[in-house]
N, C-alpha and C positions, 0 to 999 in steps of 0.2 A: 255934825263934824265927825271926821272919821276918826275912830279912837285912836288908833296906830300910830298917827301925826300929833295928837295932844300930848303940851309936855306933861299930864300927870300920867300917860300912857306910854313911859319910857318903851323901845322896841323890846323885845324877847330878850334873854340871854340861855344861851343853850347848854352850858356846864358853867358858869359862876364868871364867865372869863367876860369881857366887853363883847357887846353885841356883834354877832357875826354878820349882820346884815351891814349892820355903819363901817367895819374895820375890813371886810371881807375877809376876816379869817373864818375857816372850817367849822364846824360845828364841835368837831370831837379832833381829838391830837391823836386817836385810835387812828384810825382810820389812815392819815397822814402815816404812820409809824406801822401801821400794816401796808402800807404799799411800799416804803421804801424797806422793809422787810426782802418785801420779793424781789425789788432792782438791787440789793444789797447781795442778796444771797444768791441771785442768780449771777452775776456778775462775778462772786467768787470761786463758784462751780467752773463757770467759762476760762478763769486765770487759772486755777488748781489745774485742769483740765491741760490746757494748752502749755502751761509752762512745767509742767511734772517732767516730765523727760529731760530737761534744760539742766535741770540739776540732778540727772539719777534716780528719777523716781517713775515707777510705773505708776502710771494714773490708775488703770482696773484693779491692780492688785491694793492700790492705798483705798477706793473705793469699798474694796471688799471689805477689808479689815473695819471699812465703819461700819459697815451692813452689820457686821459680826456683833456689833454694841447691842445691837436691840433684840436680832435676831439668834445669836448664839452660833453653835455650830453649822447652823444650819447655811451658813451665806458661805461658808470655807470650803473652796473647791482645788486642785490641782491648778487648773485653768480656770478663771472669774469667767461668771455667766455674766447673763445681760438680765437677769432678775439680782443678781448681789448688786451688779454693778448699780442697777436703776436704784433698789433700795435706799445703797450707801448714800448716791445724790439727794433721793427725798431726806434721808435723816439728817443730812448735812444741812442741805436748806431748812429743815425744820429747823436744828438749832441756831442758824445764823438769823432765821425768821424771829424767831423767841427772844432774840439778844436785842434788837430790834424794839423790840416790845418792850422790852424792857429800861431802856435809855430812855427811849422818846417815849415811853405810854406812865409806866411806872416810877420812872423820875424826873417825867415831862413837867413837872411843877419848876425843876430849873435846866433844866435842858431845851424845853419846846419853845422857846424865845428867840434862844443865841442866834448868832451870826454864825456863815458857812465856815469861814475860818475856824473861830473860835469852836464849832463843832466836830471840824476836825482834829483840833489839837486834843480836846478832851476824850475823841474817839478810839485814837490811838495806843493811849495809854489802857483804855475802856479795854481794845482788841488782847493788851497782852493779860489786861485778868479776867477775860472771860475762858480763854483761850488756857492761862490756870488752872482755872475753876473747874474746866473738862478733862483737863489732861492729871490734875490732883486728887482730884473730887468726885465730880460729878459720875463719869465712867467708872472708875476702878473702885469705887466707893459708892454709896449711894447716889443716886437708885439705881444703878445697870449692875455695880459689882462684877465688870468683866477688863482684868488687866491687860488684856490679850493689846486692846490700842494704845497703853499707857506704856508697856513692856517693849514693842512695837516698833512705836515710832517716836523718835525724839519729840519733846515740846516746841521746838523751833519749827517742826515742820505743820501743827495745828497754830502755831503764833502767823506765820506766813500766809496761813488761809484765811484767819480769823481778820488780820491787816486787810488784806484784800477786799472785806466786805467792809471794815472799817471807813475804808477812804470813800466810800460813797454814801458817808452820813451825810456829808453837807445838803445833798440833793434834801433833805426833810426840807430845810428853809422855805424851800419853793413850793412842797407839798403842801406845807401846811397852812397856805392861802389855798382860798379857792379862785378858779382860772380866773386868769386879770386883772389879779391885787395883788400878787406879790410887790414888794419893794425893787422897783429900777435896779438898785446894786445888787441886791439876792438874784434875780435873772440874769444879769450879767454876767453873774460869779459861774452861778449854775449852770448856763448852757455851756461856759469854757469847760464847766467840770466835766460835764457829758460828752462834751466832743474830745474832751482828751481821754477820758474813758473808751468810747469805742473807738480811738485812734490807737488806743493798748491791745484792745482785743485784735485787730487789724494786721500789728505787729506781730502779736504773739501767735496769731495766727498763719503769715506767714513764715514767719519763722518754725513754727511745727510744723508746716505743711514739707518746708525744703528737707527738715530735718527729717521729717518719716521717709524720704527717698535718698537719704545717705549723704547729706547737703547740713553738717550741723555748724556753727559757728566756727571757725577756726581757733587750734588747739592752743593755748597762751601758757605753757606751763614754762618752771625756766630749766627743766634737766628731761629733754626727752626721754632719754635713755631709762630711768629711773620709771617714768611713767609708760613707758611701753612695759618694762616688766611687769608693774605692778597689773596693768589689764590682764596680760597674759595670762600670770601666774592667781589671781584671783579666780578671771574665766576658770581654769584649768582644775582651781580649787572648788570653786562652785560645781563642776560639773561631777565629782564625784559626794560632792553633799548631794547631788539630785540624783545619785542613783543610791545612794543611802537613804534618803526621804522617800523613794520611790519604794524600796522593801517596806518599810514602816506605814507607807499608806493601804498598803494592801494584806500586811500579816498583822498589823499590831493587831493586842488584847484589847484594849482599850479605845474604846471610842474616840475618846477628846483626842488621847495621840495620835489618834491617827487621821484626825482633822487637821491635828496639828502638823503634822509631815506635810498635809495638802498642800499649808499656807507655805512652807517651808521650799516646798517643790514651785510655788507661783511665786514667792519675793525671790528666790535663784535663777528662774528661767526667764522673769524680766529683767532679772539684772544684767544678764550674758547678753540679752539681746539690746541693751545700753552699749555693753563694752563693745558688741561687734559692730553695732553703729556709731560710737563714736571712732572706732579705730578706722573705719574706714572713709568717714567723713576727715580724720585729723593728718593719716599717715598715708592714706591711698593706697594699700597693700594687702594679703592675706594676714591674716595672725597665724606667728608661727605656732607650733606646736611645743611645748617643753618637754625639754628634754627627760629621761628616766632622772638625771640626777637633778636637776632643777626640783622637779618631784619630790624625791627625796629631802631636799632642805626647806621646803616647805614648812611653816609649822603646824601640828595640828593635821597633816596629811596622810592619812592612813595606807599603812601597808599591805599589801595583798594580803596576810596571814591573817592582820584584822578586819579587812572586809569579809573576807571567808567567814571568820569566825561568827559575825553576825546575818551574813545569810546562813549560814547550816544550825543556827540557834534552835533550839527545841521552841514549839510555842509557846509552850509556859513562860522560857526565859526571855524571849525575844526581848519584850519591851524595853528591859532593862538594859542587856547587849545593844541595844539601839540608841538609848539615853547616853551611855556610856561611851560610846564609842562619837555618836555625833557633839556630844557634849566636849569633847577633845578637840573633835575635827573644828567647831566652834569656836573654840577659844584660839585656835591655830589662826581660823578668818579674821578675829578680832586682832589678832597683834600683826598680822598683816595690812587691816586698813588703818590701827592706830600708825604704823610708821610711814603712810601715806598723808593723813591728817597732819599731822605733823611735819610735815616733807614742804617743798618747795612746789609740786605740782602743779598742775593744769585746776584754779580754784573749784569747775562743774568736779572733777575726780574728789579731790579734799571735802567736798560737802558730801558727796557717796558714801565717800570713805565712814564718817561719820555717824552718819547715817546706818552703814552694815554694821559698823562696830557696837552700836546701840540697841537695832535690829538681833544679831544674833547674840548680843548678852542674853538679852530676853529670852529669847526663844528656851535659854539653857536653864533660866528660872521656870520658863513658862513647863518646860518639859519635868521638873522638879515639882511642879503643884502648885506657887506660888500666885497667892492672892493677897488683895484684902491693903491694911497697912505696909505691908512687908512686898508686895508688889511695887509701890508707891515709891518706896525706899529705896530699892534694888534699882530702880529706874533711874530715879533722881540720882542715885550715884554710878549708874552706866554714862551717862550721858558727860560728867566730868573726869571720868577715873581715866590715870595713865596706864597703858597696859602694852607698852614698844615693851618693857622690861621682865 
């Protein structure tokens, strides 16, 4: 008699769980929870990717700034290579990979069960405290200890990427048979989820295709007038932070700053090149130029006597005339996107806006020294602080 088939010869059990040969589940929930690792995480790559520009955001440059996590200064350039760029993707899917692992491997005890639904619902929640966890913790704190992404970038804009991988938990359900035993309703669920999945990417790919040839969604705001200036007058602002970042990349004393001017010169020159595609996708026209006195009521805009003053800076003092003076021109940019934020706007502008205003608080910590707790803090209170007044 073959042992295999006698009932004192119950089949194998392969980790503690009912026989995987009688239920046709998997051997291991690893396995299951490293593959959807990789359709999780590569799927959030492909969304970050194609929808960055939608709301104001350079993809290379937000790329870069993750490189920057592991690798330091080294990944900060003026203009993002295609080695920062590759990096930031691998580290990004590593950690989305990791998160992965961690739901379905490490708390698969009640997780590896559920239904696609109910693993969505738990996912979601899952996205906004891993997505925490990096943006509180994990980066700016142990283990990397580097504020530069937490300073940076708002938490909403790692909550967004973290969702994006989030919603393609349910696919585990289906992984976690092997072929031809999942449950009738789990494949059902799962291939709708997949095909609306790469009916996203489809979108979103059309959609950035029109928009990188000057074709962007049309402009929904409710006071044109109000959002033509602010493009203008930001572009106008930004363009003389990038010939300020531009001195400081090439004379500072200091290393890090002058790293720091690169990233400062790469988040301004893909921001300009948002506002001159969305104005001409919105408005169909040149952007005009501002005028001497537009200039002048600017906040935070420097006057020839102070640009002067910090290119003709001794070297010794440079550094300093440079902290000080873009440290100004800074806070000028910030009270200019808060009264966009704020405003009635075209909503892709108001989430930019945001966005710069959180962006260059940092920068004015980042340029101070600011690490550690007190980065964490500074951030956590850029991101809600009113500053129109």
């Amino acid at each position: 008699m073959n042992a295999t088939t006698h009932p004192a010869f119950p089949a194998r059990r392969s980790n503690g769980s009912p026989s995987t040969l009688s239920t046709g589940r998997r051997p291991s929930r690893w396995i299951a929870a490293a593959e959807l690792g990789l359709i999780s995480s590569t799927f959030s790559t492909i969304v970050s990717q194609l929808f960055a520009a939608r709301i104001g955001r350079d993809a290379a440059v937000d790329w870069m700034t993750v490189a920057a996590i592991p690798t330091r200064d080294w990944a900060i350039s003026a203009e993002p290579t295609w080695n920062a760029i590759l990096v930031g993707i691998a580290f990004h899917q590593w950690a989305d990979f990791s998160w992965a692992l961690v739901f379905f491997g490490v708390l698969g005890r009640w997780t590896a069960d559920l239904r696609p639904l109910t693993i969505l619902l738990l996912a979601l929640p899952w996205a906004v405290f891993s997505s925490g966890m990096e943006w509180f913790v994990l980066v700016p704190l142990l283990p990397f200890w580097q504020p530069l992404f937490t300073l940076q970038q708002p938490y909403w804009i790692g909550l967004l990427v973290h969702a994006s991988s989030a919603v393609m938990y349910p696919m585990f359900a289906r992984l976690r048979w092997a072929r031809g035993h999942a449950p009738g309703r789990d494949v059902r669920f799962t291939n709708m989820w997949m095909r609306a999945a790469l009916s996203t990417i489809a979108v979103l790919g059309t959609i950035a295709l029109f928009g990188s040839h000057g074709y962007e969604l049309p402009w929904t705001g409710d006071d044109r007038d109000a959002d033509q200036a602010y493009i203008r007058h930001m572009s106008t602002h930004h363009a003389q932070g990038i010939e300020l970042a531009r001195l400081a990349a090439e004379r500072a004393q200091d290393p890090h700053l002058r790293k720091l001017a690169q990233l400062m010169l790469a988040s301004q020159l893909g921001e300009i090149r948002i506002f001159e595609n969305w104005w001409l996708s919105w408005f169909d026209t040149e952007m005009p130029d501002c005028s001497t006195e537009e200039r002048a009521a600017m906040p935070g805009f420097l006057t020839q006597a102070e640009m002067l003053q910090v290119k003709t800076a001794p070297s010794e003092q440079f550094d300093t005339a440079f902290v000080e003076a873009m440290s100004k021109h800074h806070r000028g940019a910030v009270k200019m996107a808060d009264q966009m934020w704020h405003g009635n706007g075209d909503l892709r502008l108001r989430i930019m806006a945001h966005a710069i205003r959180h962006e260059q608080q940092g920068e004015i910590a980042l340029m101070h020294g600011t690490t550690g707790v007190a980065a964490v803090t500074i951030a956590f209170r850029n991101m809600l602080r009113d500053n129109v007044n």
